[in-house]
C-alpha positions in Angstrom: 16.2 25.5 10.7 14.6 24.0 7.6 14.2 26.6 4.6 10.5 25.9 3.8 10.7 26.5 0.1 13.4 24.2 -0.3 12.5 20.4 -1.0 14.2 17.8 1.1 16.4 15.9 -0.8 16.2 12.4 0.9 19.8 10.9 -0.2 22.4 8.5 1.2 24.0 11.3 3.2 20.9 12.7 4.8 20.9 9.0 6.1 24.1 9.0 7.2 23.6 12.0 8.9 20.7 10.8 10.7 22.2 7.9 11.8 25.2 9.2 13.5 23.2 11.8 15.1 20.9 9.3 16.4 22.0 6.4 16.3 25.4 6.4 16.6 26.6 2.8 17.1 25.0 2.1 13.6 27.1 5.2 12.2 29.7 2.9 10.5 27.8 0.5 8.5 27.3 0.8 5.2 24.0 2.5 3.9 22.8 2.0 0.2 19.6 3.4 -1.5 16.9 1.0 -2.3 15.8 0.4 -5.8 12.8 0.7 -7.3 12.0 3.8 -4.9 8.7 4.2 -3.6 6.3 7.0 -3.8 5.2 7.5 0.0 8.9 6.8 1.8 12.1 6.4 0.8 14.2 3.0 1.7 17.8 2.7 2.4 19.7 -0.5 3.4 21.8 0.1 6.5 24.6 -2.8 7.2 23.5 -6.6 6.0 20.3 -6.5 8.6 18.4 -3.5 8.5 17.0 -0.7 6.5 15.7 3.1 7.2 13.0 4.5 5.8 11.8 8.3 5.5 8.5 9.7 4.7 8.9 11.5 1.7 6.3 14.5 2.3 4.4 15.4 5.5 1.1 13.7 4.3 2.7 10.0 5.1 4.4 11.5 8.7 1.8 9.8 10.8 2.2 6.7 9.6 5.4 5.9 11.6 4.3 5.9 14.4 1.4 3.6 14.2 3.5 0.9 12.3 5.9 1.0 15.2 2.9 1.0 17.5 0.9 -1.9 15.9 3.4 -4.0 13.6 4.8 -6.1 16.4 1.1 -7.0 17.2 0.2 -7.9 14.3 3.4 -10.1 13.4 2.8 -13.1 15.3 -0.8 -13.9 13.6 0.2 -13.4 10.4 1.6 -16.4 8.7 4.6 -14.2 6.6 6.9 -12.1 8.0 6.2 -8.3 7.9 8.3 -5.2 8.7 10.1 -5.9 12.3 10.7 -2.3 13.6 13.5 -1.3 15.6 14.2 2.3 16.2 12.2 5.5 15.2 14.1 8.2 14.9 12.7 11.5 15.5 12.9 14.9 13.2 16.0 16.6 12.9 17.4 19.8 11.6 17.7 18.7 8.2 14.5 16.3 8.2 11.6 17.8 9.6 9.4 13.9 10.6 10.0 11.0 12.1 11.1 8.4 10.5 12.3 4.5 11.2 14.6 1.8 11.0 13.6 -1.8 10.1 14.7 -5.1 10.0 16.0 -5.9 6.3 13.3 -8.4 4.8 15.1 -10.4 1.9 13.3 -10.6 -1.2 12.4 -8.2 -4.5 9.3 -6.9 -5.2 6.6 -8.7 -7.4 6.2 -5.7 -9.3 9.8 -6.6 -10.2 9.0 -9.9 -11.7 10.2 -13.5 -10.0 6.7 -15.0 -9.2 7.0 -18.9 -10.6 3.5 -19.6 -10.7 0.4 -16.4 -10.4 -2.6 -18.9 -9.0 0.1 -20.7 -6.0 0.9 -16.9 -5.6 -2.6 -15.8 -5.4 -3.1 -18.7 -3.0 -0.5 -17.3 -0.5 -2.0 -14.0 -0.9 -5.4 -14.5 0.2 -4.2 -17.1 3.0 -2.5 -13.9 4.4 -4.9 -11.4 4.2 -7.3 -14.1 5.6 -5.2 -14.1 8.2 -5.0 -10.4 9.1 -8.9 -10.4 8.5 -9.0 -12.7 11.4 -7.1 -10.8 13.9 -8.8 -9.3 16.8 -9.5 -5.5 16.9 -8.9 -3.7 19.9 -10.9 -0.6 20.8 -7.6 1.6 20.5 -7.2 0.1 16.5 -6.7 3.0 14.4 -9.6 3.9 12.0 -9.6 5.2 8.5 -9.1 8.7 8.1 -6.4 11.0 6.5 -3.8 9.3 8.4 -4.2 6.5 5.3 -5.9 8.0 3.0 -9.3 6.3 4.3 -8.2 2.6 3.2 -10.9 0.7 4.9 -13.1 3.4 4.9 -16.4 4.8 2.7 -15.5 4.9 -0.5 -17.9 7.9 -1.1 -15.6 9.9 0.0 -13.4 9.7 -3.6 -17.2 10.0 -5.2 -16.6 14.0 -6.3 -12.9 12.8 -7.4 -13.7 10.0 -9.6 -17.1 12.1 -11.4 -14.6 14.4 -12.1 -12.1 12.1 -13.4 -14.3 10.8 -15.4 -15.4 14.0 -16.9 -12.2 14.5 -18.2 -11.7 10.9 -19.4 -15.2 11.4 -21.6 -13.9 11.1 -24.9 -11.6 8.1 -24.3 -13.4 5.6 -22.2 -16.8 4.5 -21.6 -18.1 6.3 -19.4 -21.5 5.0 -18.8 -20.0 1.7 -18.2 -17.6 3.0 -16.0 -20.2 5.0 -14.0 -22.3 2.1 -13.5 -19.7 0.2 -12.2 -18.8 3.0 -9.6 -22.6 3.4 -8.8 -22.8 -0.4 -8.1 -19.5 -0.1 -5.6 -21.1 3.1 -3.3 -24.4 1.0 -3.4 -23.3 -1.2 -0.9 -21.1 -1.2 3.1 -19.2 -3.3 4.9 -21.7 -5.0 7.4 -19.3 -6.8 9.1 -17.4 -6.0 12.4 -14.4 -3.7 11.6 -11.2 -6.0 10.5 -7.5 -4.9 10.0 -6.5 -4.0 6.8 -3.0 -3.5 5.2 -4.2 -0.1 2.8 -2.1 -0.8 0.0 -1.6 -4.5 -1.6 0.1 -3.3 -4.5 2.4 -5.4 -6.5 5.5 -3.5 -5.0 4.5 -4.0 -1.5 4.6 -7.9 -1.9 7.9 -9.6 -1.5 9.1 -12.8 -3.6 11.7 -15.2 -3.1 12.7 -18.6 -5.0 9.3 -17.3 -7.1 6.8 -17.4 -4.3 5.4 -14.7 -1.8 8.1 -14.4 0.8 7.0 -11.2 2.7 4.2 -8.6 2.9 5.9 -4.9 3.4 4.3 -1.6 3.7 1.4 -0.9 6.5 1.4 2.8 6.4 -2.3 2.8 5.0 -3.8 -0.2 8.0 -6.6 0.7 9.5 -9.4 -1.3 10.7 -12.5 -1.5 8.6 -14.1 -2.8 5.6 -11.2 -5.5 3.6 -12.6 -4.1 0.0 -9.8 -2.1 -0.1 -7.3 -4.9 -0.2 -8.8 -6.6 -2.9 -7.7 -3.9 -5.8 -4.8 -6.4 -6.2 -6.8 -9.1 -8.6 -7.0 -6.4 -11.2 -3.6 -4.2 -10.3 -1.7 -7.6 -10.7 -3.8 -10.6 -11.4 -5.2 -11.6 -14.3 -7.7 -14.5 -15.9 -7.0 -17.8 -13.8 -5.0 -16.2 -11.5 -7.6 -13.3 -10.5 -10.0 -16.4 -9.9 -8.2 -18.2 -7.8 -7.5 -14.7 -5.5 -10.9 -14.2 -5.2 -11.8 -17.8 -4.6 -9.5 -18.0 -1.6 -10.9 -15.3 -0.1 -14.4 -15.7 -0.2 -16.6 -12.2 0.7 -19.5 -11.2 -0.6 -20.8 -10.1 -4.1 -20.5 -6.6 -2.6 -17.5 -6.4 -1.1 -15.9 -7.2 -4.7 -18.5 -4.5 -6.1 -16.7 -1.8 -3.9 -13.5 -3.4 -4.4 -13.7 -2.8 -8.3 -14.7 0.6 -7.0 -11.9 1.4 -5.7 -9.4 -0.2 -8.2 -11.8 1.8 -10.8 -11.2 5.2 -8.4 -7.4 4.8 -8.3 -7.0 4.2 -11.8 -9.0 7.0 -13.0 -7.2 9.1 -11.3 -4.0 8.4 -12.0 -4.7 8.5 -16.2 -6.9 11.8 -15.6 -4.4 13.7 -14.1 -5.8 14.2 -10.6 -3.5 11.9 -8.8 0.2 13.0 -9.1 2.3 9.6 -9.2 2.0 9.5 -13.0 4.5 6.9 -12.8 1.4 4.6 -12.6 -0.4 5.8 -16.2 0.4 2.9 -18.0 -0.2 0.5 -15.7 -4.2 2.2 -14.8 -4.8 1.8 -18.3 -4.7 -1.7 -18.2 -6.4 -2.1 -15.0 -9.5 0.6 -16.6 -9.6 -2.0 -19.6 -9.9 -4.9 -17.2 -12.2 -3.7 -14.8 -14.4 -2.5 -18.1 -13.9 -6.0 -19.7 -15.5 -7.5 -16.8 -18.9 -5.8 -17.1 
C-alpha cells in the first residue's frame, strides 16, 4: 500500500518499474527523464519511439483517460501532429493513477527557444487552432469542469480568485486598470456553438523543429466550449507584430479577445500574488501583467 503522507517521487526507476510490471516487452529499452519538466505530469523517453508520462498529483488523474479517449479523434483534422497514444497503464502499488505511454514527438519546446521567425510561427498557430475550432462536437465531448480546470468554461468562476489577487497586488500594480480590464472580460460569453479546445497553449506545450511549429502536445485541459481560453498565448509568448498577426489569423470577435485578456490577466495575477503555486512562472506573469496593462 501507498503510505499517504509520503510524496511520490516520480523518477526513472518508478518508470522502470512500471513498465516491467505492465508492460513487459518494453521492459528493456532505455528510459530517460525529459527536460524541462512539467508542472501537471512528468515525461520520460522510453526507447527511440515513445515516451510515458505520469500525472504528477491526483488533481490531473482524469485527464488520461480522456486524451486516450479523444486524441485519436481529433488527430486526423488537425493539420500537425499531436500526442499518438498507445498504452494506459493503470495504478499500481507504488503509483496510485493511471497514467500513459505515447508516441515520441520530435521537436523542443518553444519556451526553449528555436522559433526562426514569431509572425510565420504565429501563422501556423492560429491555422491549427482554426482547425480544432472546426472540428465537429459530439454530444459525448467532454465539457469544462474540474476535470481541466474549466478551460473553455465561464470565466466567473476565477472572479473571487483574481479580486483577491488583486487585493494583494494593490500597492504594486494598477489596480483600477487591471479591474476594468477583468470587468470588460466577465461582461461578455461565448455565443457560439460549443468548439473543442486544447486548455493550455502555453509556450511549452508547442513543439519546434528546423525553427517552425512542428507539433502541438498537451490536451489534458480540452474541453469543448468557448476558444477564449486558447488565445492567452498572444500575450504569454507573442509580442508587437507577432501578437497581431496571431490574432489576425484567427479572427473572433472583440469579446472573445476581451475574455481572453481575462484570462491571461487571471493567470498571471495569480501566479505573482501567491495564490497559484507554480511560482516557477513569476517572472514570466510579470511581463504578461505589464503587457496586458500596456494595451489599455
Amino acid at each position: 500500500m501507498l503510505n499517504a503522507g509520503k510524496p511520490i517521487v516520480i523518477d526513472v526507476p518508478l518508470v522502470r518499474d512500471l513498465i516491467a510490471r505492465q508492460y513487459p516487452q518494453w521492459a528493456d529499452m532505455p528510459i530517460e527523464l525529459v527536460e524541462p519538466g512539467g508542472w501537471d505530469n512528468r515525461t520520460f523517453r522510453l526507447g527511440e519511439t515513445m515516451s510515458v508520462r505520469l500525472p504528477s498529483s491526483a488533481a490531473y488523474a482524469a485527464q488520461v483517460e480522456k486524451e486516450h479517449r479523444w486524441l485519436p479523434a481529433l488527430a486526423p483534422h488537425l493539420p500537425l501532429p499531436i500526442p499518438q497514444p498507445l498504452a494506459q497503464g493503470a495504478p499500481d502499488t507504488r503509483y496510485p493513477w493511471p497514467w500513459s505511454v505515447y508516441r515520441w514527438l520530435e521537436g523542443r519546446p518553444a519556451s526553449d527557444g528555436g522559433v526562426s521567425d514569431l509572425i510565420e510561427f504565429a501563422h501556423a498557430l492560429a491555422a491549427f487552432l482554426a482547425a480544432l475550432y472546426r472540428i465537429e462536437v459530439t454530444p459525448d465531448a467532454p465539457r469544462p469542469g474540474v476535470h481541466n480546470f474549466h478551460r473553455g468554461g465561464d470565466l466567473r468562476i476565477y472572479d473571487g480568485e483574481t479580486r483577491s489577487a488583486l487585493a494583494t497586488l494593490r500597492e504594486r500594480i494598477d489596480t483600477g486598470a487591471a479591474e476594468e480590464i477583468w470587468t470588460a472580460a466577465l461582461a461578455s460569453c461565448w455565443q457560439g456553438a460549443p468548439v473543442w479546445v486544447h486548455g493550455d497553449v502555453a509556450a511549452g506545450n508547442l513543439l519546434v523543429e528546423h525553427g517552425k511549429l512542428c507539433a502541438v502536445i498537451d490536451f489534458g485541459s480540452s474541453a469543448v466550449g468557448d476558444p477564449a481560453c486558447d488565445l492567452v498565448v498572444a500575450w504569454t509568448f507573442f509580442s508587437g507584430e507577432s501578437r497581431k498577426a496571431f490574432r489576425t489569423a484567427l479572427p473572433l470577435d472583440e469579446a472573445t479577445w476581451r475574455r481572453a485578456r481575462g484570462w491571461a490577466l487571471w493567470k498571471a495575477l495569480i501566479t505573482v500574488s501567491g495564490h497559484d503555486k507554480n511560482q516557477r512562472e513569476a517572472a514570466k506573469s510579470w511581463q504578461v501583467i505589464d503587457a496586458i496593462l500596456d494595451e489599455r
